[in-house]
VMD Tcl script that builds the backbone (N, CA, C; Angstrom):
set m [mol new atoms 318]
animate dup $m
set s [atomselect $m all]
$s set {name element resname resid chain x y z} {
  {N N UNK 1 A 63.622 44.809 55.412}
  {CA C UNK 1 A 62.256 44.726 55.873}
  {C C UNK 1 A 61.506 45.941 55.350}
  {N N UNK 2 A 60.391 45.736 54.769}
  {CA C UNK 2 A 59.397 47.029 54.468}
  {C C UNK 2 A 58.648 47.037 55.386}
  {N N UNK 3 A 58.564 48.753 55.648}
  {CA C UNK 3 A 57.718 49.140 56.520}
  {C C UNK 3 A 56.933 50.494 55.698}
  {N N UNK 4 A 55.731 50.907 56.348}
  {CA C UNK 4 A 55.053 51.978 56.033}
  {C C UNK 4 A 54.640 52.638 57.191}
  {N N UNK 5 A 54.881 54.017 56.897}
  {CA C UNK 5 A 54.297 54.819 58.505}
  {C C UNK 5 A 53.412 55.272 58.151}
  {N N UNK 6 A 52.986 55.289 59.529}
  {CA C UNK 6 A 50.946 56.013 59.063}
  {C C UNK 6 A 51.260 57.196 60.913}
  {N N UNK 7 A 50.767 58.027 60.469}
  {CA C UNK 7 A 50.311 58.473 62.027}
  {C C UNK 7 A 49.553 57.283 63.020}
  {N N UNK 8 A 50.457 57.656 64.578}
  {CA C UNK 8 A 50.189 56.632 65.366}
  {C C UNK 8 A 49.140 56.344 65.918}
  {N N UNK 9 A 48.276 57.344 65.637}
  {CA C UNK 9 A 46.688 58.108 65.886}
  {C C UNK 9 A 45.702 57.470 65.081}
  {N N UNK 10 A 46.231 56.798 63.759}
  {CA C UNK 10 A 45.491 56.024 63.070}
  {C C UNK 10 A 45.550 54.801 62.671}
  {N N UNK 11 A 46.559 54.019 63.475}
  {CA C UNK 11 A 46.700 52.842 63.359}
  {C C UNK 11 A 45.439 52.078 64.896}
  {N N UNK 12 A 45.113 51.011 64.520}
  {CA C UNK 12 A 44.863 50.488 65.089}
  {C C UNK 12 A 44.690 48.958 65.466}
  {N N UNK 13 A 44.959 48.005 67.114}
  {CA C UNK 13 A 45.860 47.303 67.066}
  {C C UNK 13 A 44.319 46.267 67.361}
  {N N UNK 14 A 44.581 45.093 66.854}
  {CA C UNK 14 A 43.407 44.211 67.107}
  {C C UNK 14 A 44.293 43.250 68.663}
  {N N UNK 15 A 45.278 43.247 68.718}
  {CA C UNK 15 A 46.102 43.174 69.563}
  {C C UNK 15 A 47.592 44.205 69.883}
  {N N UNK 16 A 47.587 44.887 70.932}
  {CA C UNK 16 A 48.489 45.589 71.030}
  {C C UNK 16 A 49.838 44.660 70.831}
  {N N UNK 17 A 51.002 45.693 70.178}
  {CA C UNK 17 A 52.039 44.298 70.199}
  {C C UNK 17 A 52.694 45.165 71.647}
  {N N UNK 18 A 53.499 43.755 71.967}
  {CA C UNK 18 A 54.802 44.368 72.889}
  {C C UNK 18 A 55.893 45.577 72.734}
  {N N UNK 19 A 57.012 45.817 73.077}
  {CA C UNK 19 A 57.430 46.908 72.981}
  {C C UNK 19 A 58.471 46.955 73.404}
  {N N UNK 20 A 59.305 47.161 73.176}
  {CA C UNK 20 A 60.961 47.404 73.802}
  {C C UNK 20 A 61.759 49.047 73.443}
  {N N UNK 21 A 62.548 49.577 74.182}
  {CA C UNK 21 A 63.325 49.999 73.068}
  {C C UNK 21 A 64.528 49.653 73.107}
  {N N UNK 22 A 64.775 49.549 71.762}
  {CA C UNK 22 A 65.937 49.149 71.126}
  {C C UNK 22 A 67.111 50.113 71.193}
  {N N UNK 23 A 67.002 51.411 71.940}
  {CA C UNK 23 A 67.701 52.302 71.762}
  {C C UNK 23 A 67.293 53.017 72.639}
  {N N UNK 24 A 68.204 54.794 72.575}
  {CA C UNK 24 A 67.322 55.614 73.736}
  {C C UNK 24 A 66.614 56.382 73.058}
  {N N UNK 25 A 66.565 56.163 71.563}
  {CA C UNK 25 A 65.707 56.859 71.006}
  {C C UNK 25 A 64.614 56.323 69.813}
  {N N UNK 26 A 64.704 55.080 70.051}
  {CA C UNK 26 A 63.658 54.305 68.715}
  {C C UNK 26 A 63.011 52.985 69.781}
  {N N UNK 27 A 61.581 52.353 69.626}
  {CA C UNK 27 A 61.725 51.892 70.355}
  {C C UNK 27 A 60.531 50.357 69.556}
  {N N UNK 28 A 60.699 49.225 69.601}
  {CA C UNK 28 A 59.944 48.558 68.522}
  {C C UNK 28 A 58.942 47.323 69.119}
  {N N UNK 29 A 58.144 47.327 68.193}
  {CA C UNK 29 A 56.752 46.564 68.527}
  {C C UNK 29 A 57.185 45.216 68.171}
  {N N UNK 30 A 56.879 44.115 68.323}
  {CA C UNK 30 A 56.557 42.668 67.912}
  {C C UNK 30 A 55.685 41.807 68.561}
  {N N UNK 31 A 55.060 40.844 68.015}
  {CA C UNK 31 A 54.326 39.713 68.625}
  {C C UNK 31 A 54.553 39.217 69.668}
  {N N UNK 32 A 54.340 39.281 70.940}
  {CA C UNK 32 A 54.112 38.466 72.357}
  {C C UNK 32 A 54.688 36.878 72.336}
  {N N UNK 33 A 53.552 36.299 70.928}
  {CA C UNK 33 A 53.701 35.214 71.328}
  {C C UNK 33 A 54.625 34.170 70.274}
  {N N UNK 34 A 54.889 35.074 68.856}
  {CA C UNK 34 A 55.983 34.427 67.675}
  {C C UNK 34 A 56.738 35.019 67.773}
  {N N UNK 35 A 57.072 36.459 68.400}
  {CA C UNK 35 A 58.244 37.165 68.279}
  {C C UNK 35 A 58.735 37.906 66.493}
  {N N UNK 36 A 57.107 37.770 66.065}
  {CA C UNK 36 A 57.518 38.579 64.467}
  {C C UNK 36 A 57.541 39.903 64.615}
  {N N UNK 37 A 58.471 40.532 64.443}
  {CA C UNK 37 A 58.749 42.287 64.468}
  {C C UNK 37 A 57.473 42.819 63.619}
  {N N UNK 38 A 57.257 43.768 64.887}
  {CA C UNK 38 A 55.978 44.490 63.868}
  {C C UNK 38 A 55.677 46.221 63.696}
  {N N UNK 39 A 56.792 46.634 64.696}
  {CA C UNK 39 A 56.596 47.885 64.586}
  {C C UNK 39 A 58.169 49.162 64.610}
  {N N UNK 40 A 58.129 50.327 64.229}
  {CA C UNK 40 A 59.345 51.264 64.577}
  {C C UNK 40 A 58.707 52.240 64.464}
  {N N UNK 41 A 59.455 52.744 65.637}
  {CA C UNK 41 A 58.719 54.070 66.199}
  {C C UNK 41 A 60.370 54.829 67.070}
  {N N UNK 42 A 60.231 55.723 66.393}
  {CA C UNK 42 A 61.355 56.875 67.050}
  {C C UNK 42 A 60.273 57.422 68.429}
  {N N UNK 43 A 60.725 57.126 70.021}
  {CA C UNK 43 A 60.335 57.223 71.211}
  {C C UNK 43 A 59.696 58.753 71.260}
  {N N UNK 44 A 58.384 58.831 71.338}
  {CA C UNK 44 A 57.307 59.641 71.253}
  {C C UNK 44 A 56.813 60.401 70.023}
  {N N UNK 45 A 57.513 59.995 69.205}
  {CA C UNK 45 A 56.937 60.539 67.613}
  {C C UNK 45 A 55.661 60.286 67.571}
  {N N UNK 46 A 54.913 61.024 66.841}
  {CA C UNK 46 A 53.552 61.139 66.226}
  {C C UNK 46 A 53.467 59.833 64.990}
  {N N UNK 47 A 54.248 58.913 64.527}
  {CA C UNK 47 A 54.253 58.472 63.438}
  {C C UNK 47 A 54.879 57.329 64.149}
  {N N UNK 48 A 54.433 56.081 63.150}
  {CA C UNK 48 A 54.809 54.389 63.747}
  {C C UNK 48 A 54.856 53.910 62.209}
  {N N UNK 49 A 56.013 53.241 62.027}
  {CA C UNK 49 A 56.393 52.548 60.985}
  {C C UNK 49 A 55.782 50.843 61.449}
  {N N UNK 50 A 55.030 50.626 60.250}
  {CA C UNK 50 A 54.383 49.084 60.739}
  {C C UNK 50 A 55.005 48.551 59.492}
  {N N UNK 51 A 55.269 46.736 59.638}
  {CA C UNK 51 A 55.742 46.077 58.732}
  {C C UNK 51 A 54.808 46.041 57.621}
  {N N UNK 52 A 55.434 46.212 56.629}
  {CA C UNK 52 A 54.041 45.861 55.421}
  {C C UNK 52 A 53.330 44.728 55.581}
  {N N UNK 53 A 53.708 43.693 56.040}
  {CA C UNK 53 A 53.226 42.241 55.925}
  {C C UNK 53 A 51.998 41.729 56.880}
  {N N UNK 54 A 52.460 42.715 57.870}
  {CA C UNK 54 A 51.494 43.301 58.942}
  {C C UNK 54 A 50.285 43.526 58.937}
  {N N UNK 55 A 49.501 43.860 57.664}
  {CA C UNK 55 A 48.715 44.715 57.356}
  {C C UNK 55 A 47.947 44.032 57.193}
  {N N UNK 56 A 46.962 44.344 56.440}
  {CA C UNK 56 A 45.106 43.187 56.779}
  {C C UNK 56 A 45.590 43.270 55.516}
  {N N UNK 57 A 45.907 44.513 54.418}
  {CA C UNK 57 A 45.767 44.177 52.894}
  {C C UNK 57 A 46.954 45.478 52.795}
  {N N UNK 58 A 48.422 44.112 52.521}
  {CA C UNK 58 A 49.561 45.136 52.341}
  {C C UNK 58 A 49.439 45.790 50.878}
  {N N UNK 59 A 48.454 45.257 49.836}
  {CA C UNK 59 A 48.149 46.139 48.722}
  {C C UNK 59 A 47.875 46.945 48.583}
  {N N UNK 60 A 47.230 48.020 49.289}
  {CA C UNK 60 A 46.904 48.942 49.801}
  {C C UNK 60 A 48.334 50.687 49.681}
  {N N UNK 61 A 48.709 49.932 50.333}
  {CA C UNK 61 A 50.267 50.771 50.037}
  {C C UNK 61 A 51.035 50.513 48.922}
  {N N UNK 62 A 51.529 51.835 48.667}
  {CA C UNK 62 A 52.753 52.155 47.905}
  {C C UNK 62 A 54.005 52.594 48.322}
  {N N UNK 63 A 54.568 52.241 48.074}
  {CA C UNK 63 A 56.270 53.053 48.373}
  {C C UNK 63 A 56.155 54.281 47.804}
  {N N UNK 64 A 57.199 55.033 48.481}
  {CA C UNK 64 A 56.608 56.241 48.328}
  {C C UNK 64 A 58.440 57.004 48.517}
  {N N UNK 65 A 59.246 56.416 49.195}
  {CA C UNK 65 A 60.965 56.259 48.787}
  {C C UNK 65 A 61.432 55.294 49.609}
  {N N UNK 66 A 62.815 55.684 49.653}
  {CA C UNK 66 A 63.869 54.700 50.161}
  {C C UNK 66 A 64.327 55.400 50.742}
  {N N UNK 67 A 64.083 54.470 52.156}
  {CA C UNK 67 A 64.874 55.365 53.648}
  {C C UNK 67 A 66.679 54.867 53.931}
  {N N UNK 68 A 67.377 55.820 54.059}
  {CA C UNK 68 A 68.451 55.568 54.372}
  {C C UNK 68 A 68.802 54.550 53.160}
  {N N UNK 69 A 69.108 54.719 51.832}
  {CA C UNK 69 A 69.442 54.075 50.790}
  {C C UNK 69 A 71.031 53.838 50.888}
  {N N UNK 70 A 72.110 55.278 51.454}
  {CA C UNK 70 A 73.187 54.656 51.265}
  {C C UNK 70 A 73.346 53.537 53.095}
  {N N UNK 71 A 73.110 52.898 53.311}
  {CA C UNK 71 A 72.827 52.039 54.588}
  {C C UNK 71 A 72.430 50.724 54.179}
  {N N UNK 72 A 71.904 50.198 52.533}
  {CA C UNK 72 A 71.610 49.367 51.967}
  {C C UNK 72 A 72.701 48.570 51.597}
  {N N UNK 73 A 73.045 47.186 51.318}
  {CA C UNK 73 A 73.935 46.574 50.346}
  {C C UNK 73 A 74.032 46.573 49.101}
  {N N UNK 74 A 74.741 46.574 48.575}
  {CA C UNK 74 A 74.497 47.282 47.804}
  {C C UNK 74 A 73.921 46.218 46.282}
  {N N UNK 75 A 73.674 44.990 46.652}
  {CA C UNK 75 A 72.348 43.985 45.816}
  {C C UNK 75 A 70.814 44.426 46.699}
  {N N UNK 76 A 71.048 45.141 47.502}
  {CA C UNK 76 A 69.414 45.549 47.846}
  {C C UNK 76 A 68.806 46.259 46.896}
  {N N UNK 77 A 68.824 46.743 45.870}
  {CA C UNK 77 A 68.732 46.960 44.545}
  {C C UNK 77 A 68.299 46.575 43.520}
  {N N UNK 78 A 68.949 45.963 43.443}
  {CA C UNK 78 A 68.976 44.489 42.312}
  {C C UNK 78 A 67.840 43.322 42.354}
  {N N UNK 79 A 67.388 43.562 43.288}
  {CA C UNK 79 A 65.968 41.994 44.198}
  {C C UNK 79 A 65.338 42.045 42.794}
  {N N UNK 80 A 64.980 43.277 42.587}
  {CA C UNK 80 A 63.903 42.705 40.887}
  {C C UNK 80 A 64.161 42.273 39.944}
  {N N UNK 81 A 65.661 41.980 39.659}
  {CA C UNK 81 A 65.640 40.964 38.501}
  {C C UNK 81 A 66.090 39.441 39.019}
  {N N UNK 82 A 66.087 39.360 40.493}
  {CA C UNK 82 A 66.036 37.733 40.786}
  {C C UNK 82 A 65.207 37.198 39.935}
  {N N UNK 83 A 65.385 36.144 39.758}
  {CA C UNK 83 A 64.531 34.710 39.083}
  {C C UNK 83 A 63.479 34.512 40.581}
  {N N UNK 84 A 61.910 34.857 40.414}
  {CA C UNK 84 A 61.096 34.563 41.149}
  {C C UNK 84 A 60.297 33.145 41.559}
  {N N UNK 85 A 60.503 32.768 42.841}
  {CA C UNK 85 A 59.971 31.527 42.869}
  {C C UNK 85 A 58.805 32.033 44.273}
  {N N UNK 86 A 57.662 31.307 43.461}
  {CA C UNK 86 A 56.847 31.505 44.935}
  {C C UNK 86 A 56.354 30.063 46.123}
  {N N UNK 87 A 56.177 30.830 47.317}
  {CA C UNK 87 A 56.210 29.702 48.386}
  {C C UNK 87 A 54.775 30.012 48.622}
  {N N UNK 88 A 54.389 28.252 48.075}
  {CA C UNK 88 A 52.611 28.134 47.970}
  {C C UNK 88 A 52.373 26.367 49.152}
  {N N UNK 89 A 51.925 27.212 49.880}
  {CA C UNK 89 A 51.711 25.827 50.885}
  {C C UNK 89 A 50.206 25.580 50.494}
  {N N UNK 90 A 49.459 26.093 50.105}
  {CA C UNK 90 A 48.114 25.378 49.574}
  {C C UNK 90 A 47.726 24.148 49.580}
  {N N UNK 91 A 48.385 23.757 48.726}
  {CA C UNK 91 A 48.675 22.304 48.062}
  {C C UNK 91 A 48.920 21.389 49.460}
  {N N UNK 92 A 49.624 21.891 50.333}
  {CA C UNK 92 A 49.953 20.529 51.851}
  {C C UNK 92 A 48.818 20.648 52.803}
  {N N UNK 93 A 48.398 19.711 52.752}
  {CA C UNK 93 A 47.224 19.233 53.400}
  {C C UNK 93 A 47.168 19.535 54.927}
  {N N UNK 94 A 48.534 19.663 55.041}
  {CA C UNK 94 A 48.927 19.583 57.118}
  {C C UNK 94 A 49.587 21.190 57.464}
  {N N UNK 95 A 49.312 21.801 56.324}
  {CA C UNK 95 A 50.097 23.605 56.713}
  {C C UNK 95 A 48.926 23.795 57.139}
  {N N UNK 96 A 49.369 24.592 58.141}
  {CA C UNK 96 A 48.721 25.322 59.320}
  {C C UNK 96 A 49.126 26.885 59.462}
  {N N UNK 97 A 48.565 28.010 59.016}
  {CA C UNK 97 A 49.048 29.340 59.659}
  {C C UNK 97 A 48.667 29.676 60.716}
  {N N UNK 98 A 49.507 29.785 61.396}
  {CA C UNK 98 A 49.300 30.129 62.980}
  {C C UNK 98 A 49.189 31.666 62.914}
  {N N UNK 99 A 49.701 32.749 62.110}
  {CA C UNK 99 A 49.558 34.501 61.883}
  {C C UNK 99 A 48.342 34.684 61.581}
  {N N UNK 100 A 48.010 36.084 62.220}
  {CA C UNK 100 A 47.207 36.726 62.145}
  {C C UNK 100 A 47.120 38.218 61.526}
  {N N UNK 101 A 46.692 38.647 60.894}
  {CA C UNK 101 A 47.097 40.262 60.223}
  {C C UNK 101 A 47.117 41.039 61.662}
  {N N UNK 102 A 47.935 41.640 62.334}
  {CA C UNK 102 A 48.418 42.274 63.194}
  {C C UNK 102 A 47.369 43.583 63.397}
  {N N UNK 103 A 47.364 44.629 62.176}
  {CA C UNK 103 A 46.746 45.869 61.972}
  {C C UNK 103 A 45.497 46.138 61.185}
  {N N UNK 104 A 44.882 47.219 61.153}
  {CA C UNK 104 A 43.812 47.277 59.888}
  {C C UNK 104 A 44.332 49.088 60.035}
  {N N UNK 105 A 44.143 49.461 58.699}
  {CA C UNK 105 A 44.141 51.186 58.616}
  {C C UNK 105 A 42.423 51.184 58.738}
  {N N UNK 106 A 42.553 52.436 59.416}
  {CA C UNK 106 A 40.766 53.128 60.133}
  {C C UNK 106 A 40.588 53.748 58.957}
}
mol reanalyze $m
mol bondsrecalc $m
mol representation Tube
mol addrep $m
């Protein structure tokens, strides 16, 4: 999953997500009502990792490194020379997106 952290001070939520923690020390955001993961946050840090996908315009960001790289498989790597196929519902008359962009950067 890609994520990008921004200070938590400058994110802002057009809907707050829910919240759990997952731990006694990380604790994570997702949707109420699809259950899409949307946030990581180490429990009172200044900084919130939001999903890229999340974003009003995930173009916007760049990668900038790779967290915990040896923790990867080790084809997590490799994704860029898959053979790319893209998933275009356009074309079906009856797709419906029910998502909403979660965040906007201020």
């Amino acid at each position: 999953m890609a994520f990008v952290r921004f200070p938590a001070d400058q994110v802002e939520w057009l809907t707050a997500p829910s919240v759990f923690a997952s731990s006694n020390r990380a604790e994570r955001g997702f949707c109420a009502v699809c259950g899409t993961p949307l946030t990581y946050r180490h429990i009172g840090a200044p900084y919130i990792s939001v999903t890229l996908h999340s974003l009003d315009d995930p173009t916007t960001v760049r990668p900038d490194m790779v967290f915990s790289p040896g923790a990867a498989p080790d084809w997590c790597f490799a994704l860029a020379d898959l053979p790319k196929q893209q998933m275009d519902f356009a074309a079906d008359p009856d797709f419906r997106n029910y998502q909403r962009p979660a965040t906007r950067e201020r």
